[in-house]
C-alpha positions in Angstrom: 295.5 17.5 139.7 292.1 17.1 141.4 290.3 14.5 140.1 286.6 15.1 139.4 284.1 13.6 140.8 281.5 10.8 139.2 279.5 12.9 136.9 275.5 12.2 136.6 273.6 12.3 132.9 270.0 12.4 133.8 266.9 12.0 131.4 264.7 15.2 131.8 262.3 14.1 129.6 262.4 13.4 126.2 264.0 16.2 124.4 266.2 17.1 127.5 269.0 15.9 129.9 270.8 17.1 133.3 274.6 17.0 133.2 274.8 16.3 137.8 278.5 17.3 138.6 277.8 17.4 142.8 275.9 17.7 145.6 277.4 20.7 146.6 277.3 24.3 146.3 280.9 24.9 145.5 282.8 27.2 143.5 285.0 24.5 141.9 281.8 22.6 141.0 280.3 25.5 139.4 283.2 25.9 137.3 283.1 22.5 136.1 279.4 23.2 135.1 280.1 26.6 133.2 283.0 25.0 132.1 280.9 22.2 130.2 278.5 24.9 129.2 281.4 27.0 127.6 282.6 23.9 125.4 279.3 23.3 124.5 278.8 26.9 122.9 282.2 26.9 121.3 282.2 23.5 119.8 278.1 24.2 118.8 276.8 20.5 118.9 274.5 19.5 116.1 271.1 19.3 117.8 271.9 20.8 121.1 269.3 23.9 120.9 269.4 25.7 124.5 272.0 25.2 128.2 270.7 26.2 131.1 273.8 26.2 133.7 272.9 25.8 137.7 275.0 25.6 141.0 275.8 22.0 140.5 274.2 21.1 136.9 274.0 21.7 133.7 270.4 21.4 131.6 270.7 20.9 128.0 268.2 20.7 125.7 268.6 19.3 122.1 266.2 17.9 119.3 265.9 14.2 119.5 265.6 14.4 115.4 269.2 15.2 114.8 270.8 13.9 118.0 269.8 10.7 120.0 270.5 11.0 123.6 272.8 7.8 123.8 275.0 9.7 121.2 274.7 13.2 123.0 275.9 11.5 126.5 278.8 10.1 124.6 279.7 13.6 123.4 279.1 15.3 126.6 281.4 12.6 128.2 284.2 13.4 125.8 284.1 17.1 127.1 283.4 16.2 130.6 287.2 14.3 130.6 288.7 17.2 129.3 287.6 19.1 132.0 290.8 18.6 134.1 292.9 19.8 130.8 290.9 23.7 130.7 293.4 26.8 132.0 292.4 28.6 134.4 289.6 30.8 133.1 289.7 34.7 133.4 287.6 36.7 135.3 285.0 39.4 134.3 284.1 41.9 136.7 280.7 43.9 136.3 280.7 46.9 138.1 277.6 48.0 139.8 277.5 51.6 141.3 274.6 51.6 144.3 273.7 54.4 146.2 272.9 52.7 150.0 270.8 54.0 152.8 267.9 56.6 152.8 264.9 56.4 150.6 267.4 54.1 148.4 267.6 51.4 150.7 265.3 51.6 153.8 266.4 48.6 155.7 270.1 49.3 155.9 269.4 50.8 159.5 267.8 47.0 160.0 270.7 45.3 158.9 273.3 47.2 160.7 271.3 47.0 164.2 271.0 43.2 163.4 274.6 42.9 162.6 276.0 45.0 165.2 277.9 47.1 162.5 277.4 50.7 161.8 275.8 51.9 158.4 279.3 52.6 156.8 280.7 49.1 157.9 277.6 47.3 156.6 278.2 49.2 152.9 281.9 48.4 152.8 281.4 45.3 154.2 278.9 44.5 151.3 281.5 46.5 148.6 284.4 44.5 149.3 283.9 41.6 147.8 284.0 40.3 144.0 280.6 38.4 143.7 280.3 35.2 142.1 277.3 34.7 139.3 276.4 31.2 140.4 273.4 31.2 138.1 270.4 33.4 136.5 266.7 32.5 137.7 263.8 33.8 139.4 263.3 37.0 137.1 265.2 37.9 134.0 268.7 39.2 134.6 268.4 37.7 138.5 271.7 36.8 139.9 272.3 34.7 142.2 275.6 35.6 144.0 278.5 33.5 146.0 280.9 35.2 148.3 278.8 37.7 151.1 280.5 38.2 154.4 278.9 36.2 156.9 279.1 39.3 159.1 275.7 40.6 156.8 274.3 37.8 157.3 270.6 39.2 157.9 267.2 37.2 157.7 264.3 37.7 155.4 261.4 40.2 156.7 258.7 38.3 158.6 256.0 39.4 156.0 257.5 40.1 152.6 256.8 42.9 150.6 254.0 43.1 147.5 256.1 45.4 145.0 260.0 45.9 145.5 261.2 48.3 142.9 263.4 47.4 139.9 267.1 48.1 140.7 266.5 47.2 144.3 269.9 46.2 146.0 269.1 43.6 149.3 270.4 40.7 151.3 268.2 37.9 152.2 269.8 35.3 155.0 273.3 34.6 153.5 272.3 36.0 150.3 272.4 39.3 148.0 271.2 40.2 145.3 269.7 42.9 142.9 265.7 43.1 141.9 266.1 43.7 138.1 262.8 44.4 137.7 259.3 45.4 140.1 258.8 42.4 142.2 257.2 41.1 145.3 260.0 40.1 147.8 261.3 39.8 151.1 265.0 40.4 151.3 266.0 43.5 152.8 266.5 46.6 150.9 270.2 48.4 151.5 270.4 50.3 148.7 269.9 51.2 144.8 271.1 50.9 141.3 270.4 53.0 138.5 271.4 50.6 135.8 269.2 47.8 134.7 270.5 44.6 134.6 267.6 43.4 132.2 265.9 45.7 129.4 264.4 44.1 126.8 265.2 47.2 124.2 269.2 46.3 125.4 271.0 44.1 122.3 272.3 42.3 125.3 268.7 42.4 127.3 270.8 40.7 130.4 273.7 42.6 131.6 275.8 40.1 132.7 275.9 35.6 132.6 276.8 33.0 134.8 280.9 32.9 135.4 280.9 36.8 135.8 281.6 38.3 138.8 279.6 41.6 140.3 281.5 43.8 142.2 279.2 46.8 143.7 280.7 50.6 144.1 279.3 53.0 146.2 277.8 56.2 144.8 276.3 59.8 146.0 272.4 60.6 146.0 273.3 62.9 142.9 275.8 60.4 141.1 272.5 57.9 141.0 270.4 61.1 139.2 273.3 61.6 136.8 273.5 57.3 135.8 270.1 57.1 136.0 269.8 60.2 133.1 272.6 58.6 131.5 270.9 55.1 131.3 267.9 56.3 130.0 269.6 57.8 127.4 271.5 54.6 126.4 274.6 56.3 126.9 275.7 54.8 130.4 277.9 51.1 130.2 279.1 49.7 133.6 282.8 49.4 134.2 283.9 45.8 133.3 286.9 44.6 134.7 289.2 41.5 133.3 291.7 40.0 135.7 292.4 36.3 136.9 290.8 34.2 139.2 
């Protein structure tokens, strides 16, 4: 068994702390950090009011009132030690259907003549992998995603755009991502979802949470009309898929 290594606890002022697992961007270490964050929820510290999981860190806020920070370290050390003891956790797959190219994604010509690919290469290049939530940030319901084929690897447009509309699918350097809601940015634009992965009339406004996995599926010009009807109905859920990691 791999043993872990020296975990930080960091003051972040006085109703706040960082749990430091790494320097690194890592799957492993991420684990460890939604791993923490996962224990937390279940075992619902007295005090601890909000997490806020990262690439390599774990924020945690709590009320000083009802939980000193000496005796919140000492608790979050007791679950850090366990970490090594935690099964391997299973994995939840959010399907995404995009529709790439065209009016939908006006770059994807760009990326391909960057990449030396052809259109179709660059979408099943993109669809082909499971997609690893790192973290949220940025906007509501932003993910930021682990795991794109260095052969997409594109970068960012020179001058970035005001407004990139909601549902916007890109890559930006070794990055991708979708734009869950209007947004100025400059990532380039392969494509379109018509779900929303935040909507703050949703009982789940975010569609998905660090530890998932995205996995995008490529849909017709008319299959996007027929979601996007569907969604705005409330009567459209994405596939979600449960296997191992």
């Amino acid at each position: 068994m791999n043993k872990m290594p020296e975990v930080k606890f960091l003051i972040a002022g006085d109703s706040a702390l960082t749990v430091e697992f790494g320097n690194d961007i890592s799957v492993k270490i991420n684990g460890e950090v939604l791993a923490l964050n996962d224990m937390l929820m279940t075992h619902r510290v007295k005090g601890v009011i909000e997490t806020v999981p990262t690439y390599r860190s774990l924020l945690v806020y709590y009320d000083p009132c009802i939980i000193g920070y000496i005796k919140l370290v000492k608790k979050l050390k007791e679950f850090t030690h366990k970490l090594n003891t935690i099964g391997v956790a299973s994995k939840r797959i959010i399907e995404i259907p995009v529709c790439y190219g065209g009016a939908f994604g006006e770059d994807l010509n760009d990326v391909a003549n960057y990449t030396n690919l052809l259109q179709e290469e660059v979408i099943r290049l993109h669809c082909s992998q499971d997609y690893l939530i790192y973290m949220l940030g940025f906007l509501p319901g932003f993910a930021y995603l682990g795991g794109m084929d260095s052969k997409l690897e594109t970068p960012r447009l020179d001058a970035p755009r005001t407004k990139i509309p909601a549902g916007s699918v890109a890559i930006g350097g070794k990055q991708t991502g979708i734009y869950p809601m209007p947004s100025p940015g400059g990532w380039r634009l392969i494509g379109s979802t018509p779900v929303k992965p935040y909507d703050p009339n949703r009982e789940e406004p975010i569609l998905y949470q660090a530890g998932d996995y995205i996995r995008f599926k490529p849909i017709t010009e008319q299959e996007f009309l027929q979601i996007q009807t569907l969604v705005e109905k409330g009567e459209y859920r994405c596939a979600v898929i449960e296997g191992n990691k």
